[in-house]
VOPANU-647740 format. One record per atom (N, C-alpha, C): residue in one letter; z, y, x. Coordinates in steps of 0.001 Angstrom, whole numbers, padded with zeros to 6 digits, always signed. Layout:
BEGIN
AZYX;...
END
This chain:
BEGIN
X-119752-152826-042899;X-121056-152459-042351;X-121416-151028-042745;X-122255-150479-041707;X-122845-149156-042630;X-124332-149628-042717;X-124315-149213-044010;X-125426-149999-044643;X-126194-148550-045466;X-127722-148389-044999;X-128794-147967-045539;X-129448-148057-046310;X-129095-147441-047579;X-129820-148216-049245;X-130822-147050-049463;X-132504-147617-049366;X-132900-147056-050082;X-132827-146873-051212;X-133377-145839-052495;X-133611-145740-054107;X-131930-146068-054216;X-130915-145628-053788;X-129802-145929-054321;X-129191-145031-055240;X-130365-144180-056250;X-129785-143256-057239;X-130517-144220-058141;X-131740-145172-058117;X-132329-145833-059159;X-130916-147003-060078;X-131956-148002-060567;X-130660-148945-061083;X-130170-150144-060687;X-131461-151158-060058;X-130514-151761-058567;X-129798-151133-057950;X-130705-150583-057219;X-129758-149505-056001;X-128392-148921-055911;X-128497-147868-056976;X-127178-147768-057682;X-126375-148832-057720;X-126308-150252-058124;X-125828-151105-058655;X-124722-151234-057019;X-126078-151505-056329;X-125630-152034-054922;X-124820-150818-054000;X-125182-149921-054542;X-124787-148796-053711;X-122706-148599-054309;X-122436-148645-055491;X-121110-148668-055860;X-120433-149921-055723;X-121397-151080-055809;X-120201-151981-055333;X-119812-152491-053607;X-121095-151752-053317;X-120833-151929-051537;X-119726-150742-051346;X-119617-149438-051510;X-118749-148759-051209;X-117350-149165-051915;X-117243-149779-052914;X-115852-150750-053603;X-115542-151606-052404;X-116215-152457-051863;X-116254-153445-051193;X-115656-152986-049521;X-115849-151750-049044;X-115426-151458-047981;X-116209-150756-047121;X-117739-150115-047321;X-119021-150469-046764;X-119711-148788-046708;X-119889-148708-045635;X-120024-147181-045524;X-121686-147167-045917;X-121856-146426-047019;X-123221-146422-047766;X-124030-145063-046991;X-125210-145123-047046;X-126266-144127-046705;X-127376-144041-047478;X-126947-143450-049051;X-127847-143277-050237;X-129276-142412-049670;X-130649-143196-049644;X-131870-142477-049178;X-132737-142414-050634;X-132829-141217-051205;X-133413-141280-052346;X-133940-140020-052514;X-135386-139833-053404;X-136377-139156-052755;X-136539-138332-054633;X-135568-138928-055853;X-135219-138756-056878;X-136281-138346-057272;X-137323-139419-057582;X-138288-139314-058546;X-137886-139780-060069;X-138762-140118-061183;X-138411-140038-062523;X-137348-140443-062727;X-137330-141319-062172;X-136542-142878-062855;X-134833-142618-062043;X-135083-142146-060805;X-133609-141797-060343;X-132379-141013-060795;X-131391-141209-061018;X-130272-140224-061158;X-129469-140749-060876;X-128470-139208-060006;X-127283-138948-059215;X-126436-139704-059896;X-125996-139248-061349;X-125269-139690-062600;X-124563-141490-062321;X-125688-142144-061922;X-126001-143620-061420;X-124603-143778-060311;X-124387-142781-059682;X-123551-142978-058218;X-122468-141671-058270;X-121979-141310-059341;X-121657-140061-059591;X-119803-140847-059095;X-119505-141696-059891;X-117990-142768-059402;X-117993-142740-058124;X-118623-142581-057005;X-118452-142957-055528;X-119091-141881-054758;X-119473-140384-055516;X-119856-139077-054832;X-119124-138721-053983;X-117857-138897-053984;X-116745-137992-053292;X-116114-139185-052240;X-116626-140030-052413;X-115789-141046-051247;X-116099-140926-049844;X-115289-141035-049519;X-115410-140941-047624;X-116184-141996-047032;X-116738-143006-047838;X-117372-144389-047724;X-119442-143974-048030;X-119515-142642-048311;X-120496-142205-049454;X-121209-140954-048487;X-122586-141402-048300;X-123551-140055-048082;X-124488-140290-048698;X-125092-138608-048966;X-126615-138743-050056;X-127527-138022-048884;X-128789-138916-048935;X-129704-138066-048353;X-131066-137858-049031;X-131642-136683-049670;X-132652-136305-050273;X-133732-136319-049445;X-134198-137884-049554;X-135613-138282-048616;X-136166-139075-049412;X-138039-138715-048613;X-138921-139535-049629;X-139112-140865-048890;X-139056-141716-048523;X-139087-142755-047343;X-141242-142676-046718;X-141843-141855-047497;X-142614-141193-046493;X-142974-140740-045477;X-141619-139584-045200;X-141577-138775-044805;X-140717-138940-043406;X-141947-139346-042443;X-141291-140478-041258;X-139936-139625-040571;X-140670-138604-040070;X-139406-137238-039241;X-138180-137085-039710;X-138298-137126-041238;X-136867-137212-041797;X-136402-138532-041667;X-136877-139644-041903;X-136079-141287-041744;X-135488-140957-040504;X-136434-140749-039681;X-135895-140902-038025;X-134758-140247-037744;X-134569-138816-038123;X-133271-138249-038416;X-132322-139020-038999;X-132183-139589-040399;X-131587-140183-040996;X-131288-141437-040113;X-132066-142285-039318;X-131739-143155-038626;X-130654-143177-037339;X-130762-141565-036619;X-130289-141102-035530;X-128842-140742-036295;X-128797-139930-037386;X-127299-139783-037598;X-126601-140245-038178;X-127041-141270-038490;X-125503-142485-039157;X-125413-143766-038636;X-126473-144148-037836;X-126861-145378-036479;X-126313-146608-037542;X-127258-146489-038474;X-126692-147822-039723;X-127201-149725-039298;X-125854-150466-039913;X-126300-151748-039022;X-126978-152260-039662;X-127737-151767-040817;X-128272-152116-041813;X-129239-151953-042720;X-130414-152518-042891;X-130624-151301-043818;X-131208-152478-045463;X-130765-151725-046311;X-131125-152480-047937;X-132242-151767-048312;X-133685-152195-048820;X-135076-151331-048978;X-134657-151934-050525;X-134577-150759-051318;X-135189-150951-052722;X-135845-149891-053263;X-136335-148989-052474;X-136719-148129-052864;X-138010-147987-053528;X-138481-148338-054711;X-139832-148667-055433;X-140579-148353-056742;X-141252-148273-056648;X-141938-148339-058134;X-141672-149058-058766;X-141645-149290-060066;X-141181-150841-060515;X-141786-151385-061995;X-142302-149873-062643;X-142350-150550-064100;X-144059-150985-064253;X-144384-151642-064823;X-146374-152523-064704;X-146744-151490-065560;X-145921-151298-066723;X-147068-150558-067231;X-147625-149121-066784;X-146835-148827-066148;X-146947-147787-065510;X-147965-147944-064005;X-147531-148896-063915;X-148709-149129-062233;X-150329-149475-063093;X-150333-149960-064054;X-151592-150100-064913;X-152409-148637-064904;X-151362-147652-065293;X-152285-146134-065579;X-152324-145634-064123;X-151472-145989-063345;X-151724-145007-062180;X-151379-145812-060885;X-151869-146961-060894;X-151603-147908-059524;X-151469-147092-057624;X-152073-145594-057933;X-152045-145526-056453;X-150615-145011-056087;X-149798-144404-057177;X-148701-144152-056717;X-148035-145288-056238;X-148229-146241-056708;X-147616-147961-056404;X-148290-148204-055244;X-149605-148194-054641;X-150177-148509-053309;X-149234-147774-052377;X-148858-146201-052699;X-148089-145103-051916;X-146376-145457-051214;X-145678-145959-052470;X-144347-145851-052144;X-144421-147008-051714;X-144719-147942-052248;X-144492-149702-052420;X-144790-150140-050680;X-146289-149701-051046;X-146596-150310-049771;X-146735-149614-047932;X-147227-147871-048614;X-147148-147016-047162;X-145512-147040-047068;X-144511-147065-048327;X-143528-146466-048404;X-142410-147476-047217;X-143212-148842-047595;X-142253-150376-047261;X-142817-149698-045060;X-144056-149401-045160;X-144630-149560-043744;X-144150-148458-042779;X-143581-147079-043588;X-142880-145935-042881;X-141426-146606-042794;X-140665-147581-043908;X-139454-147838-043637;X-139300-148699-042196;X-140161-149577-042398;X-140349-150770-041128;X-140455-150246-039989;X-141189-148711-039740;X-141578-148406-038184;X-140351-147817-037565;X-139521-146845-039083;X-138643-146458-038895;X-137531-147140-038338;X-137426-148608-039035;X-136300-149144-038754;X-136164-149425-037085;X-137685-150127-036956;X-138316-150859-036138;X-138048-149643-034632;X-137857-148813-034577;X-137676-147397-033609;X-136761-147895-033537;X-135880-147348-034350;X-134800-146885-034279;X-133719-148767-033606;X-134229-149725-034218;X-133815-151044-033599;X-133951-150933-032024;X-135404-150760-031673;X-135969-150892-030160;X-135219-149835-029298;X-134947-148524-029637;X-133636-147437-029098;X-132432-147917-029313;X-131866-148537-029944;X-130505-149184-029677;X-130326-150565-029016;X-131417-150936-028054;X-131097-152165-027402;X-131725-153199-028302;X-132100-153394-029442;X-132304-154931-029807;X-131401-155350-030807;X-130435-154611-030915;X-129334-155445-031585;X-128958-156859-032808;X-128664-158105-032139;X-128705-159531-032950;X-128405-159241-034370;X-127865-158114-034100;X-126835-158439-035450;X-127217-157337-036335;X-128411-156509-036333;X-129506-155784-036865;X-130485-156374-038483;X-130000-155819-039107;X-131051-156639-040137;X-131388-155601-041327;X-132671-156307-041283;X-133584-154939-042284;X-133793-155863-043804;X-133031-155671-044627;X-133490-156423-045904;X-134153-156073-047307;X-135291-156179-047258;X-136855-155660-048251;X-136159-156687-049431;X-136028-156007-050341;X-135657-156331-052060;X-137058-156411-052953;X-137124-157598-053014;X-138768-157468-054095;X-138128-158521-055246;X-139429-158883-055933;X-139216-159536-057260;X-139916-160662-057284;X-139636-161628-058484;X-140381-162574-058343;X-142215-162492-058654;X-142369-161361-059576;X-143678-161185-059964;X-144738-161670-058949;X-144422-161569-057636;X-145336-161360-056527;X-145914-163180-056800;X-145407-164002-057655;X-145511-165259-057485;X-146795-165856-058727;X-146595-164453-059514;X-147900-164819-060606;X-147087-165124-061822;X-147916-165902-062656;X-147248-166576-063810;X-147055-168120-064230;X-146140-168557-064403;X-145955-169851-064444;X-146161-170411-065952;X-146791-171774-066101;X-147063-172953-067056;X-145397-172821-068306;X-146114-173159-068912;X-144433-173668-069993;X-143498-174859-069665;X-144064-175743-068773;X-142750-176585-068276;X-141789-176326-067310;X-140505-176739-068703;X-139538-176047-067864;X-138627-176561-066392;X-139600-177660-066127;X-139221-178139-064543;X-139971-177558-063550;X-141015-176248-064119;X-141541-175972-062830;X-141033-174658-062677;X-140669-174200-061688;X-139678-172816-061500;X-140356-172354-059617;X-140286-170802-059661;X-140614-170130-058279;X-139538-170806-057528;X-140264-171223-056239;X-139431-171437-054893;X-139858-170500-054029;X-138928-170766-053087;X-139372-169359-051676;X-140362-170084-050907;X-141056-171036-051196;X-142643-171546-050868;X-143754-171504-051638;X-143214-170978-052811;X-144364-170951-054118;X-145577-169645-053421;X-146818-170026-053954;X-147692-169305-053372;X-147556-167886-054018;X-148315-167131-053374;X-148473-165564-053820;X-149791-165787-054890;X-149362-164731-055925;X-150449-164658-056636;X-150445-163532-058159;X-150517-162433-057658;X-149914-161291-057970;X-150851-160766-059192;X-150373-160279-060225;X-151870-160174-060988;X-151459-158878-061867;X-150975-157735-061221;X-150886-156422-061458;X-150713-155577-060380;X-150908-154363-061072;X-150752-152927-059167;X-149355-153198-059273;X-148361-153548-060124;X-147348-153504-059271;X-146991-154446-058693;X-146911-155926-059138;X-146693-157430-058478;X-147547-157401-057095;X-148635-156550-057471;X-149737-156606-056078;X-149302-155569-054674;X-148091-154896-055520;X-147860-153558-054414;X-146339-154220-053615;X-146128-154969-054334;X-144428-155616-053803;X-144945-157147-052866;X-146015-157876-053316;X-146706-159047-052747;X-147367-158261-051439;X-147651-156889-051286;X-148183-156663-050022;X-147241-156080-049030;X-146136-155350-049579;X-144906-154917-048838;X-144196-156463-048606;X-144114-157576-048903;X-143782-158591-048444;X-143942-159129-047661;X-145379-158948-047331;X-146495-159597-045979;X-146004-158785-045025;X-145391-157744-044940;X-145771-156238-044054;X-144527-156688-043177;X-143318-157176-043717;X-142344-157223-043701;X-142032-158559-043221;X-142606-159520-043233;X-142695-160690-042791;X-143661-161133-041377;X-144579-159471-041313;X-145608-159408-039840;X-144950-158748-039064;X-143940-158062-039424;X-142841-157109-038690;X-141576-158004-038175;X-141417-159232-038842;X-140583-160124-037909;X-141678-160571-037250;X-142014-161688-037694;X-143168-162114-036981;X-143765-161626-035250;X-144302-160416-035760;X-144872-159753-034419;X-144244-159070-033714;X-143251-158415-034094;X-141929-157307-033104;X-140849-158101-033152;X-140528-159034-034007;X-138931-159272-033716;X-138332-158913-034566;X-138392-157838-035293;X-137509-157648-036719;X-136732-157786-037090;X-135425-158170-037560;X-134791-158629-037466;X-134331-158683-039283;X-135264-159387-040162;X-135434-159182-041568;X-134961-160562-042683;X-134890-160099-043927;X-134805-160736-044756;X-135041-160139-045832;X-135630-161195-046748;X-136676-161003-047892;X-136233-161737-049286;X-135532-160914-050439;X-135375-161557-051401;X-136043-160987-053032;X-135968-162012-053666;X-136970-161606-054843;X-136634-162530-055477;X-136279-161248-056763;X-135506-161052-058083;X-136074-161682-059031;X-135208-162461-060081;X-135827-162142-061397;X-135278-161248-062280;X-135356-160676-063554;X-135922-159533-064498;X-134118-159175-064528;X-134296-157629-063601;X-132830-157058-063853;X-132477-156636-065322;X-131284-156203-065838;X-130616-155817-066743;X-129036-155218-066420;X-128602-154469-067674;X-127548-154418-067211;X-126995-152357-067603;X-126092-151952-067015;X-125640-150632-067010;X-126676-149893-066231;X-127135-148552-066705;X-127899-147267-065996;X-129310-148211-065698;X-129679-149059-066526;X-130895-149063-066771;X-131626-148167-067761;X-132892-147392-066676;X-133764-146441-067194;X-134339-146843-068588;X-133994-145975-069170;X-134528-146222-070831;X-136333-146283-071253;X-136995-147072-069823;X-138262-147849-069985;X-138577-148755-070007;X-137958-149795-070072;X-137811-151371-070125;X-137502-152029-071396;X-138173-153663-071021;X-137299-153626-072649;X-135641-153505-072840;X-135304-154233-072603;X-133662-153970-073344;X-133209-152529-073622;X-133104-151549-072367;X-132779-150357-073127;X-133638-149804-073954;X-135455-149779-074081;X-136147-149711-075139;X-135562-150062-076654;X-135104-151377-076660;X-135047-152404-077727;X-133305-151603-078309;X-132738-151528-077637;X-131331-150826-077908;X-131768-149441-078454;X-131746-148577-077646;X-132222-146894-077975;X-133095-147346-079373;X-133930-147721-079432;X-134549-147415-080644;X-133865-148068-081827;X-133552-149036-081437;X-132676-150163-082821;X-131572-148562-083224;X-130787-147787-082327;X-130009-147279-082752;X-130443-145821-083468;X-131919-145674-083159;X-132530-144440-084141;X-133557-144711-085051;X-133337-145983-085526;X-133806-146510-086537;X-135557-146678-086577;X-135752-146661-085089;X-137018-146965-085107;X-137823-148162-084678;X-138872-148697-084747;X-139631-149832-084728;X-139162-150740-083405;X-138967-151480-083140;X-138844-152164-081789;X-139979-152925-081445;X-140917-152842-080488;X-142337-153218-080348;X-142266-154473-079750;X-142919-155980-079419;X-142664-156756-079166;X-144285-156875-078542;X-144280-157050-077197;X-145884-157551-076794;X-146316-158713-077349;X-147488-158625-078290;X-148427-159772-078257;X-147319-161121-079598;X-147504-162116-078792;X-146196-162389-080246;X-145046-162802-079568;X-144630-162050-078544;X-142803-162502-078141;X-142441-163433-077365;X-143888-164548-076972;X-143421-165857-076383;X-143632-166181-074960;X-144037-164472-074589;X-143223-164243-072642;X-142128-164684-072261;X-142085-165286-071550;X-140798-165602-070691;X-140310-165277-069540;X-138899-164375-070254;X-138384-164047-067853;X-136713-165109-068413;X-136708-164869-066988;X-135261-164841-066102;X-134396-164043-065891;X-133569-163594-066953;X-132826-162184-066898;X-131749-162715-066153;X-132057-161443-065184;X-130396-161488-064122;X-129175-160279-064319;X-128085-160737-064907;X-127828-159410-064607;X-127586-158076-063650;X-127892-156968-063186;X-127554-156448-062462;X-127022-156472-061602;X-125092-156212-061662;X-123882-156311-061309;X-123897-157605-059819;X-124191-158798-060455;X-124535-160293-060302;X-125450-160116-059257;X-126866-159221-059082;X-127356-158901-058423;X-127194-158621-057095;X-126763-157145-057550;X-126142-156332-056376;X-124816-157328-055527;X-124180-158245-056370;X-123333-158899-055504;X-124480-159568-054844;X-125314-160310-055171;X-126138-161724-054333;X-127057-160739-053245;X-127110-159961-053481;X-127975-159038-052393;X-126741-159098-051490;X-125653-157991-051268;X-124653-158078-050497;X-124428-159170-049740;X-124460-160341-050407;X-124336-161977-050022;X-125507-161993-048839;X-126848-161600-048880;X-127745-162513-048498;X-127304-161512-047376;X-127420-159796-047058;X-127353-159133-045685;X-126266-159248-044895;X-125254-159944-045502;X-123892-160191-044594;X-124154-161516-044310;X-124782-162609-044901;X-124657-163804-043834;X-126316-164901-044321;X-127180-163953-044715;X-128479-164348-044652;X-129132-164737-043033;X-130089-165764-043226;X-130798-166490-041832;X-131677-165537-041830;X-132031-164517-040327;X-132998-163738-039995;X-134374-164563-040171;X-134711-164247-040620;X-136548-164219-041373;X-136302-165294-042451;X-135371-165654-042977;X-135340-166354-044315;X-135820-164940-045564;X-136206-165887-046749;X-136195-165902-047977;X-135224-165761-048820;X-134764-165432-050015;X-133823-166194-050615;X-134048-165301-052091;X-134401-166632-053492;X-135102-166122-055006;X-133292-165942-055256;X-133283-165165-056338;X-132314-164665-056575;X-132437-164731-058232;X-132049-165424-059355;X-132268-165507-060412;X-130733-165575-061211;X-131379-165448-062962;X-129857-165679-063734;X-129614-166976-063923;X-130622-167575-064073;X-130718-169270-064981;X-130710-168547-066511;X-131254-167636-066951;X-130866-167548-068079;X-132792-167121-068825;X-133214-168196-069289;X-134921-167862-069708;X-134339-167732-071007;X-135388-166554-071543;X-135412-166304-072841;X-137000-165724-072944;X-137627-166065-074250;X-138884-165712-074524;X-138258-164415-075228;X-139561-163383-075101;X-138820-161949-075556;X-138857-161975-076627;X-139024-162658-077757;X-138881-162295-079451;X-137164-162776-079198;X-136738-164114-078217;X-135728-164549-078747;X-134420-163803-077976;X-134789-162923-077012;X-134049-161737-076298;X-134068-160686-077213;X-134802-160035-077459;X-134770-158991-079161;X-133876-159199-080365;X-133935-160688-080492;X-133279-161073-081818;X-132120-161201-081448;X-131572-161444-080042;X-130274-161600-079668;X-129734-160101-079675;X-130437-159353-078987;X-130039-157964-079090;X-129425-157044-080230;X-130447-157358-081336;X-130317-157051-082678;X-129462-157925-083613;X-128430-158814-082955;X-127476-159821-083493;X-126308-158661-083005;X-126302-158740-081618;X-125094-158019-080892;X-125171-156780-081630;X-125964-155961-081920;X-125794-154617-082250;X-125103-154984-084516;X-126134-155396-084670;X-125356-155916-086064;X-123815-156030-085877;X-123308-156545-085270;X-121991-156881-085249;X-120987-155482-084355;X-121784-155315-083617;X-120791-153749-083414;X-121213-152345-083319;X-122239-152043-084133;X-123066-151234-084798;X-123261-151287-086408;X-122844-152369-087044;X-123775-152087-088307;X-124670-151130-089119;X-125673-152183-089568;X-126604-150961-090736;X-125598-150641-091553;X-126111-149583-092401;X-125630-149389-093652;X-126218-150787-094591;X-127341-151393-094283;X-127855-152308-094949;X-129161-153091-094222;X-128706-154296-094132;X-130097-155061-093587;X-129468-155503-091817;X-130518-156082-091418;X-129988-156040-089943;X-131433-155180-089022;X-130616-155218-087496;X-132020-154239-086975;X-133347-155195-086217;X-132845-156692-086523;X-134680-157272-086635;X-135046-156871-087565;X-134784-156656-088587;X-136187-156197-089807;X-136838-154885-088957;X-136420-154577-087809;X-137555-153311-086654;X-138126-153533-086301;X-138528-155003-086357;X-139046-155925-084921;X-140777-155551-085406;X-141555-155548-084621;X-143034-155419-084909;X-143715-155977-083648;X-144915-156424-083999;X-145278-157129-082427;X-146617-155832-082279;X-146419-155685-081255;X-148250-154826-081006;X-149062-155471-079947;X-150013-154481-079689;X-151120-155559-078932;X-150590-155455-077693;X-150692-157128-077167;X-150224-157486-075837;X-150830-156608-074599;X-149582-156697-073317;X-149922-156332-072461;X-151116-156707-071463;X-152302-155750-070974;X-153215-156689-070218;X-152433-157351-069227;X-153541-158730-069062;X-152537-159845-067927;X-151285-159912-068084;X-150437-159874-069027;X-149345-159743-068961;X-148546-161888-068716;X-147893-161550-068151;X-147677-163163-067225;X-147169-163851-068518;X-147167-165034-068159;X-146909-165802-069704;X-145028-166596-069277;X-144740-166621-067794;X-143372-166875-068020;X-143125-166932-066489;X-141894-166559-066307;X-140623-166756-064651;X-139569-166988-065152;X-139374-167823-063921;X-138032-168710-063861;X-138491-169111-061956;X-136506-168887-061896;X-136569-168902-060618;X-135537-170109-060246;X-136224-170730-059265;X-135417-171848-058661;X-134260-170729-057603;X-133351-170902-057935;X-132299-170388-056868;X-131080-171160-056226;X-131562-172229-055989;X-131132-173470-055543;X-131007-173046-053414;X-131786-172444-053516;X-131293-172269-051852;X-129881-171128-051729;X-130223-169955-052409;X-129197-168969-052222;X-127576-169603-052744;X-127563-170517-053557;X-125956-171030-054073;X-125648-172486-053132;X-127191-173094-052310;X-126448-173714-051428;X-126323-173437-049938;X-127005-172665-049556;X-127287-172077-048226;X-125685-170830-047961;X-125746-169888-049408;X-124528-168646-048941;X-123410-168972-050070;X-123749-170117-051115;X-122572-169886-051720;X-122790-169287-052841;X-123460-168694-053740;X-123751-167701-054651;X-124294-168082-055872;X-123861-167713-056740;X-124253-167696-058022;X-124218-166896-059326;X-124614-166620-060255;X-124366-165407-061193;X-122995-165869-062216;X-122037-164894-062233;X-121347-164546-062797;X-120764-164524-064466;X-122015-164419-064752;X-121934-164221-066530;X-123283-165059-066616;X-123262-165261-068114;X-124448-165858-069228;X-125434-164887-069787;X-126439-164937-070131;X-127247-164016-070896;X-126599-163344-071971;X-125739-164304-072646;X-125609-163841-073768;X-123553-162779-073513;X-123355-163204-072466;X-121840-162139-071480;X-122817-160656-070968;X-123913-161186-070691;X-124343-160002-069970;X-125045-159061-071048;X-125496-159139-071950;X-126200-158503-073063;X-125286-157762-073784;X-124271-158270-074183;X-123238-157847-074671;X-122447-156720-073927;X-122228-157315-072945;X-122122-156232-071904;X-122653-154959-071706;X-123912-155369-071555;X-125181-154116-071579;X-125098-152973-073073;X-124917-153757-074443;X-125051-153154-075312;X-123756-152653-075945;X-123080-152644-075422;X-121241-151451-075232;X-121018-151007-074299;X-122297-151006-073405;X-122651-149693-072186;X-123250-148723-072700;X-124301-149118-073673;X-125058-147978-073886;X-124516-147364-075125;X-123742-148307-075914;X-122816-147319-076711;X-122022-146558-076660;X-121329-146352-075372;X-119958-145863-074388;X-121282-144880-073984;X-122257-145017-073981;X-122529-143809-073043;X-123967-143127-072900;X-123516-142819-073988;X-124957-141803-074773;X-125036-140439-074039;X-123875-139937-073165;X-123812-139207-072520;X-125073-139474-071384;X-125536-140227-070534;X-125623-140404-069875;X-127491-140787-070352;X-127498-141598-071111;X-129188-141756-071864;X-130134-141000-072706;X-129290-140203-073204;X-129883-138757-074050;X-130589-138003-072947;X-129772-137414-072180;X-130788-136484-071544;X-131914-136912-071025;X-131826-138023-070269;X-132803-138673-069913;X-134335-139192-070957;X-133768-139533-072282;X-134464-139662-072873;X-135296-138348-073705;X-134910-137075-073377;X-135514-135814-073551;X-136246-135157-072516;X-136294-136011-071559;X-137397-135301-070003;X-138679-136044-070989;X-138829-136803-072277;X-139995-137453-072676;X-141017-138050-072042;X-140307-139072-070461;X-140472-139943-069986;X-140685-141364-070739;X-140047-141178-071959;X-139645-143023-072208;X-140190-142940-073671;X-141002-141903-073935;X-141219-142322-075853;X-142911-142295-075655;X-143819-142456-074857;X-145298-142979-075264;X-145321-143715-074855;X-146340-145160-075083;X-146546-146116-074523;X-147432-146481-073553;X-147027-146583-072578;X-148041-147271-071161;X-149005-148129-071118;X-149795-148106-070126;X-150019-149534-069833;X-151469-149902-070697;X-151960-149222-071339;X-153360-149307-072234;X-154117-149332-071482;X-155141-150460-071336;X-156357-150439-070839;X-157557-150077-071920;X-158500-149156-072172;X-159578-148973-073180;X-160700-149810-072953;
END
């Protein structure tokens, strides 16, 4: 396929963007390289004959339309987004901007450029969101997001991905569209931006500084890994049902004190202190506002509907993650000197 990835310098994107061009798949990187993006991410598959970059803001309709006219893609992958809460907390309109004008310039775009090529069946526009858009779920662990679970979004960013969802679902709906809609639980993994927790919790364990824990630790996600990801995405646009759904999860819940302590196990063992281990860093500070109390995703349709399932364990994929970022300090240093990733977000006064 030639396939249209937005944000494919971010760290989904990226993800999806090198293993689709592995895979056979003529990529059309649309990235508009704000903070969080880098080339670096897609630097293995720069030179491939499978590989174009285009420096666009998905705003910026005149340029999509171009971009649409010269590579006539059968496809297109939207991840192009805002993504981190605490950050939509201090400045939510940039999140109203990309998320949601950003999702409504991609759609008209696509939506043209579909209606000038005839209609085509075999056309599909696939919007990448998360599970957040679903709210926060109870502590029993039999109740998990389905792709019927209600909306109920309770941040600018869960609220900016819950409205690019609707947009995207009125665009099949009312034109025909020809779409599909999946949503993630909590990525991880390689060329994750050093604002999240895990690479937070790593980077600092390794400069001997505090590792902050919201509130007292007993949030709960669904870590997926990456890699695992970007395959189940691939999965859903090659043989996903036009206007289906499909949650995309690890099976792997961990409350974040007990994701930290795992972290700081793995690094003990192929890092050592000189003395002690690096939970004695651990500190809890004051919780995030609204911050959701737990996700977990039923992904019971996507492994019986296409076949799919994740690859590794939490504890394959962590490990993984944390002899990535040891292999490649090259690659997180600089980034961590634009002094993007060392104050803390997200304070309400």
């Amino acid at each position: 396929m030639r396939l249209l990835v937005t944000g494919g310098a971010g760290f989904i994107g990226s993800a999806v963007v090198r293993l689709a061009v592995s895979r056979g798949h003529f990529v059309i990187n649309v990235d508009a390289l704000t903070y969080a993006a880098c080339l670096k991410n897609v630097e293995c598959v720069a030179r491939s004959a499978l590989y174009a970059f285009e420096h666009v803001n998905i705003l910026d309709r005149p340029e999509l339309d171009r971009v649409f006219e010269t590579y006539e893609p059968d496809a297109v992958m939207h991840l192009a987004a805002e993504s981190h809460v605490d950050r939509s907390i201090d400045g939510p309109g940039t999140f109203v901007n990309t998320n949601i004008l950003g999702t409504f310039s991609m759609l008209e775009a696509a939506r043209s450029y579909w209606v000038r090529s005839g209609r085509p069946s075999d056309f599909r526009f696939h919007h990448i969101s998360t599970d957040e858009v679903f709210g926060s779920l109870p502590a029993d662990p039999g109740i998990k997001f389905t792709e019927s679970s209600p909306y109920e979004p309770r941040s600018p960013y869960s609220a900016s991905k819950a409205a690019s969802d609707h947009l995207v679902r009125a665009w099949h709906e009312t034109y025909g569209l020809p779409v599909l809609i999946t949503n993630c639980s909590n990525n991880y993994g390689p060329f994750h931006f050093p604002e999240k927790l895990i690479p937070v919790v790593i980077l600092r364990a390794l400069a001997g500084e505090s590792l902050p824990i919201y509130g007292d630790g007993s949030n709960v996600r669904d870590w997926l890994y990456v890699e695992d990801h970007a395959d189940a995405l691939l999965t859903v646009v090659g043989k996903g049902d036009v206007g289906s759904s499909y949650n995309i999860g690890g099976a792997n819940e961990r409350t974040n004190l007990e994701l930290v302590r795992t972290l700081c196990a793995i690094l003990d063992a192929k890092c050592p202190k000189a003395s002690g281990s690096y939970a004695n860093q651990i500190v809890f500070v004051t919780d995030r506002p609204g911050h959701d109390a737990r996700y977990a995703i039923d992904a019971s349709r996507i492994r019986t509907a296409l076949d799919w399932e994740p690859s590794v364990t939490i504890e394959q994929g962590l490990e993984k993650t944390v002899q990535w970022y040891l292999d490649n300090e090259a690659w997180w240093r600089p980034l961590q000197a634009r002094g993007e990733t060392t104050r803390r977000l997200g304070i309400v006064a």
